[in-house]
C-alpha positions, 0 to 999 in steps of 0.5 A: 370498961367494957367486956369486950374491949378493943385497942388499935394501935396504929403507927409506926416503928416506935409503935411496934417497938422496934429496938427492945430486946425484949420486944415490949415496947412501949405498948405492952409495957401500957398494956401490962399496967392495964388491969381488966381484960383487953385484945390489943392489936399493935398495928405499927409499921416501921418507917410509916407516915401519917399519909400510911397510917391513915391509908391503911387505918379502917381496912386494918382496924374493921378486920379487927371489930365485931358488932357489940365490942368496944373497939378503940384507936391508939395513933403515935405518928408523925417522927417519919413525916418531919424526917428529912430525905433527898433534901426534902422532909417526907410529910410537911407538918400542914399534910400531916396535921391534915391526915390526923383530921382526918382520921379524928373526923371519921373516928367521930362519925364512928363515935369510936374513942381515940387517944393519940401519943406525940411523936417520939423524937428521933434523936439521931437525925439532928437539931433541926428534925426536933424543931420541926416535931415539936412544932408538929406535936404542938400542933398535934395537941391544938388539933385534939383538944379541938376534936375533943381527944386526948393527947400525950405529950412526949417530944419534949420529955424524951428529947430532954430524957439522958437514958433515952439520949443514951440507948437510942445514940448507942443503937441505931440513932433512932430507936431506944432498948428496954429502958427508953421504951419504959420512959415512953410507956411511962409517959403515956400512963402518966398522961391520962391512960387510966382515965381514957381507959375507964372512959364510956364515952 
């Protein structure tokens, strides 16, 4: 790990954190477990897409780099694409998929590390809007393995994870509390973080 290293992390409300009272999220919770010294930019924004995300990825992310550092991207996106609204679901998986090539293929050209986590489900908006994510999230995971970038997998486990069910239904139908945000983060820590952290190339 280099002296000066840079984490952007890109994506959406579950990116920020929204709904944790104790305003961590899965993030700081990552970063808190994360030895070493690291400036970490949470650049989620809620209700965002693939399409706002790649929109606004290298404005926001070369604003944060300088010559000489380590500068890294985090992307989670994907649960706002397979949401249904007006009868429509706002990103169909193929755009969204694109929008993810994208953003791997000129972080390659950039030779800057990525590392992308699934999209979080959003239990209150039914059976259906899972099926579409993991069916995305599969698909997400072949993308990556093809770029060469790790990663995370968590549609399943917290779709199928009670404390995460229970604080998300008990909120706002998306969004978990502290606890939820602590099976997320542990999700990613046990999903190759270390590793990726350690990695110079």
């Amino acid at each position: 790990m280099t002296a000066d290293l840079r984490l952007h992390f890109l994506g959406d409300s579950f990116t920020q954190g929204i709904g944790d009272p104790e305003y961590r999220g899965w993030v700081g919770r990552v970063l808190q477990a994360t030895p070493g010294e690291i400036t970490a930019f949470n650049l989620g924004i809620r209700r965002n897409t693939s399409e706002d995300v790649l929109r606004r990825c290298w404005a926001e992310v070369d604003a944060r780099t300088a010559p000489g550092t380590d500068s890294r991207l985090v992307l989670s996106f994907g649960s706002n694409d397979a949401v249904e609204e007006n009868g429509a679901v706002r990103v169909g998986a193929a755009r969204c998929l694109e929008r993810l090539d994208t953003l791997l293929t000129a972080a390659g050209h950039r030779e800057m590390r990525v590392l992308v986590v699934g999209p979080p489900p959003v239990t209150g908006a039914g059976a259906d809007h899972l099926g579409r994510l993991l069916e995305l999230a599969e698909e997400m995971a072949a993308l990556c393995e093809r770029h060469g970038v790790p990663f995370v997998p968590v549609t399943r486990a917290l779709a199928d994870d009670p404390l995460w069910v229970a604080e998300v239904m008990a909120g706002d139908g998306a969004h978990p509390g502290a606890d939820g945000y602590r099976q997320l983060a542990d999700l990613v820590l046990r999903g190759g973080w270390a590793e990726w952290i350690r990695s110079d190339r």
